[in-house]
Structure formats: C-alpha cells, structure tokens
C-alpha positions in Angstrom: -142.3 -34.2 -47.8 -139.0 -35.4 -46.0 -136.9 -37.8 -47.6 -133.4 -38.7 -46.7 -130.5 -37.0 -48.5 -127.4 -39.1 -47.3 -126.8 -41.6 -44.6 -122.8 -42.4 -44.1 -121.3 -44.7 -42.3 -118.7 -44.2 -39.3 -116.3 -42.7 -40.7 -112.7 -42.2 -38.8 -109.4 -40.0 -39.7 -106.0 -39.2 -38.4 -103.6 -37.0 -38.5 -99.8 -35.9 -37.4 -100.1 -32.3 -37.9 -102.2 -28.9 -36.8 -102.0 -27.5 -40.3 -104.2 -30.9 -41.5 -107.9 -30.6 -43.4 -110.0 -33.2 -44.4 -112.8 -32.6 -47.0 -115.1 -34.4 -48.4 -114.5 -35.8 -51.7 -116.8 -34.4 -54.4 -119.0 -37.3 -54.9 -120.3 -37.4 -51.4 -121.3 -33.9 -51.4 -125.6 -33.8 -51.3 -127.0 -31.6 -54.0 -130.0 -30.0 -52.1 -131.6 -27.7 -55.0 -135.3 -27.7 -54.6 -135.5 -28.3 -51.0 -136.1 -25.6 -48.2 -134.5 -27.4 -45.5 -131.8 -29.9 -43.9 -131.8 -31.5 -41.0 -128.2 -32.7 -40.6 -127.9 -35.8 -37.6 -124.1 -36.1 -36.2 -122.8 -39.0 -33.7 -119.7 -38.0 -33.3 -117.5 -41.1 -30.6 -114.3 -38.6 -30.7 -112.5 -35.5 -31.9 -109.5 -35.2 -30.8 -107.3 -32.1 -31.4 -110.0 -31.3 -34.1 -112.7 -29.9 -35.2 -115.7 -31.3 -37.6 -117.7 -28.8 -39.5 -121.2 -29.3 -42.2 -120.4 -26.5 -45.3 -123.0 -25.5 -47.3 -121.9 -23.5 -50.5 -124.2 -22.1 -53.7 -121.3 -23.4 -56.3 -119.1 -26.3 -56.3 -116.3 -23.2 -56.1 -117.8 -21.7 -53.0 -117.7 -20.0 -50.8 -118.3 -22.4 -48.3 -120.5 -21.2 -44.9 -119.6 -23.6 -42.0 -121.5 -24.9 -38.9 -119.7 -26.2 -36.2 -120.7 -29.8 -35.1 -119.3 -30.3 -31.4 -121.1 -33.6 -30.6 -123.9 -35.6 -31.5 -126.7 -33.7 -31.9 -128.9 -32.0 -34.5 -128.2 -29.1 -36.7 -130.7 -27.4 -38.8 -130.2 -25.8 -42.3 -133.0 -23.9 -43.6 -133.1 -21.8 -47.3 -135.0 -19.3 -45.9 -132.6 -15.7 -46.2 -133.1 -15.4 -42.1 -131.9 -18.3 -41.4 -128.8 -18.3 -39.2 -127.5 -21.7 -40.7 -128.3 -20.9 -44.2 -129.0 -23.6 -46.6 -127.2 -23.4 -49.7 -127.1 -26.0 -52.6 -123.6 -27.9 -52.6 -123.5 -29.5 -48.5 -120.3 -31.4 -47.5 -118.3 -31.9 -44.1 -114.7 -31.1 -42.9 -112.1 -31.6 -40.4 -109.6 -29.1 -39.0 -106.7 -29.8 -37.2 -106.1 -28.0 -33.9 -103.2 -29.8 -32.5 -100.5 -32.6 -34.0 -101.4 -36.5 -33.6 -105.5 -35.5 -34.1 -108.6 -38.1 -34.4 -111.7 -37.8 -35.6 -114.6 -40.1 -35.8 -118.5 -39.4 -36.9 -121.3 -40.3 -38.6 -123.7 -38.3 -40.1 -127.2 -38.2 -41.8 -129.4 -35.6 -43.9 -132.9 -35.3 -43.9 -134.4 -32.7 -46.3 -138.0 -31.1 -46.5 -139.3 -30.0 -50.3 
C-alpha cells in the first residue's frame, strides 16, 4: 500500500558563508518504521554554491547516510540490506555550503510502500 509520508512546501535559504549547514528541524523529520520503501520527489528551482542532501539514520543520534539530490528528480530508498540508498527509520534533508553568498531552493515529497 503507498501512502504519502510528507509533502513540503517550497522551501528557500541563504547564506554568507562556505562553512554553513542547514538541517531540518526535528519535527519535520518522517518516521518511516514499518515501511520497506521511500520514494523521495525533489523540484529543486536553484542551488547555488550548495548542495541539498535526503539522510536517513536508524536513531534520532545517527549516524546519518546521505543521498545526493542534484535536481529534480526521483530518489529511491528501499529497507532492503542491498539496497544502495538504504532506508533507515529517522529521514530528513540538508544543505551544505560550498561557496560564501549560497542559495537554495526545493521542494520535496515522500511516498512510502508498507
């Protein structure tokens, strides 16, 4: 059965400097326990001078496994041990910084199979 695990809206940061992160804040991370895969949707207008990733992590601690997320497109998570994007419980996004005055804005949406 699929059912959708988060829709957000556009969301859009800035920064000044290379050394800047964005994370998610707690309460929008998706818990995904029970399901055996995600299917993570990005439209992503710009990145400038950064870098978004999807992290998927077993704890709330970590560690966190990223997945690059270039451009709009799809990326699949799966729970299955093979799996090269490997789906874990906690899922959440994040921004890196690769260069000073950086831009970033995305959307993205989870779909997960039980």
């Amino acid at each position: 059965m699929m059912r959708r695990a988060f829709k957000q809206k556009l969301i859009t940061l800035t920064g000044e400097l290379s050394t800047d992160e964005a994370i998610q804040d707690m309460e929008g991370w998706d818990d995904t326990e029970g399901t055996r895969m995600l299917v993570v949707s990005a439209v992503v207008p710009k990145l400038l001078d950064c870098a978004l990733y999807v992290e998927t992590a077993a704890s709330i601690n970590g560690p966190w496994t990223s997945v690059s997320i270039a451009a709009t497109g799809v990326t699949l998570f799966e729970a299955d041990a093979a799996a090269t994007n490997k789906l874990q419980r906690y899922v959440r996004w994040r921004v890196d910084a690769t260069a000073d005055d950086w831009e970033a804005c995305f959307a993205l949406e989870g779909v997960t199979k039980d």
